[in-house]
N, C-alpha and C positions, 0 to 999 in steps of 0.2 A: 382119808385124813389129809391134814393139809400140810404144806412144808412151808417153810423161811426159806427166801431164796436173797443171796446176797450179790451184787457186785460189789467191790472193795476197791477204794480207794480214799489219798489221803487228802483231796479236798471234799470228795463227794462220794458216799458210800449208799449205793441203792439199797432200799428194802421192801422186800414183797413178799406179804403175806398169802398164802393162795389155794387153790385146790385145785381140781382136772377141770372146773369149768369156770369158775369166778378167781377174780382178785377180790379180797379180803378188807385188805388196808396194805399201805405204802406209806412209805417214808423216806426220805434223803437226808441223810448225816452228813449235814455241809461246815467244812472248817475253814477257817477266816484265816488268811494269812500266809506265808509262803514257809516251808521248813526248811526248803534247801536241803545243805549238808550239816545240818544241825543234829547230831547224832543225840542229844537229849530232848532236842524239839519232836523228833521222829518218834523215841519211847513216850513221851509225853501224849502227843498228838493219835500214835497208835493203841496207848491204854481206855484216852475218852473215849475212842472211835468205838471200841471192845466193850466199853460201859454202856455206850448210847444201844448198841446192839442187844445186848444182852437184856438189857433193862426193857428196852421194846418187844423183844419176843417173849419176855415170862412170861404174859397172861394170855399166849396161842401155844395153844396145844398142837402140836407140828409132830410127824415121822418121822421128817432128817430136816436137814441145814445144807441148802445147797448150796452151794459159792463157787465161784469163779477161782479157778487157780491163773494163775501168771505164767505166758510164754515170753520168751522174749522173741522178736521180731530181728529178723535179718535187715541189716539197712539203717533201723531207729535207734539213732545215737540222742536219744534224751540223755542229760547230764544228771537225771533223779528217777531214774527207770529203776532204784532199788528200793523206793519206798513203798510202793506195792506189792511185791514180794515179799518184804517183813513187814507188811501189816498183815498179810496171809497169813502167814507164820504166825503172828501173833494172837490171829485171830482165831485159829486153830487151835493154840494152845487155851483161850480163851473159852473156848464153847467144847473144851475139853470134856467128855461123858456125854456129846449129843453124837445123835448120826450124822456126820460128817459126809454128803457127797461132790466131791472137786471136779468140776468139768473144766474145761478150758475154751475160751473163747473160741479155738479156733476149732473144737468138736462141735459149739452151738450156734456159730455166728457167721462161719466161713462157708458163703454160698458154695463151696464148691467140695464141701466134706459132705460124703454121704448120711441122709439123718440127720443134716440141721435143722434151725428153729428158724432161719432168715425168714421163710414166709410171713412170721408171726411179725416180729422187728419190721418188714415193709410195711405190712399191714397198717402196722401201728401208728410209720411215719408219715404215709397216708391219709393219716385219719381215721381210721376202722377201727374195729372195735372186737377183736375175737374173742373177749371174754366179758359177760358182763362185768363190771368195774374197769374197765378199760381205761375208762375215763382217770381214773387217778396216776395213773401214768403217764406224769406229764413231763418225763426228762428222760434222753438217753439212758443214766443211771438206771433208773426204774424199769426202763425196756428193755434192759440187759437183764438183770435179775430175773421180769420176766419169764423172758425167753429160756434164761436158764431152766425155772420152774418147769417149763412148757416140755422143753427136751427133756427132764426126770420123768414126769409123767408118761412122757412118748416111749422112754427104755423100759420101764415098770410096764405097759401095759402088753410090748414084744414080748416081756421074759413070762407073761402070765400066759399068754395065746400058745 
């Protein structure tokens, strides 16, 4: 069966639809404009993001909903480092009654966590192709989701063996 896998964010929100061997379809929920510290721009901006999502998965039948949860980073003093965390939040509350599973960047993307997805993310920026539909993943966004996808499947298939 196949999953939603999401990277979240509030200019660009990756979507990958996928299974253990294909991408599906993919999409980017890209927003125009900057929010700042616009605290009604932000609910505003995080409800579309919730709708575009929503409205794009109804017609795939999916097992869970992957998504990227948010760490924060020692050192990255962004002055809007809190708008992806409450789109998280938001979006969770949104896709409220799906399987929900939250990885974190730095279980799927940190070359140096045991059981990441980085080979698949080089892969990619390389050029290569590990899945058929590769091809439609044509922005970091979407390589993120990816990959996320890529490592559910990789834990799913340990917990079966």
């Amino acid at each position: 069966m196949a999953v939603v896998a999401i990277d979240p964010g509030t200019s660009n929100t990756g979507l990958v639809y996928m299974d253990e061997r294909r991408i599906l379809c993919a999409l980017t929920v890209s927003m125009k404009g900057a929010v700042r510290s616009d605290q009604d721009a932000l609910l505003a901006r995080a409800a579309a993001i919730a709708d575009r999502v929503s409205g794009w998965m109804a017609d795939k039948p999916h097992e869970a909903v992957v998504i990227e949860g948010f760490v924060g980073y020692p050192g990255r003093q962004g002055g809007y480092t809190f708008q992806t965390p409450y789109l998280c939040g938001f979006l969770h509350k949104a896709l409220e009654g799906e399987r929900l599973v939250i990885q974190t960047s730095r279980q799927v993307l940190n070359p140096r966590t045991r059981g990441n997805a980085t080979r698949y993310l080089d892969a990619l920026r390389m050029g290569k192709k590990p899945w058929a539909g590769s091809e439609l993943l044509t922005n970091e966004h979407l390589r993120s989701a990816a990959c996320h996808g890529a490592y559910y499947y990789e834990r799913k298939r340990h917990e079966t063996e």
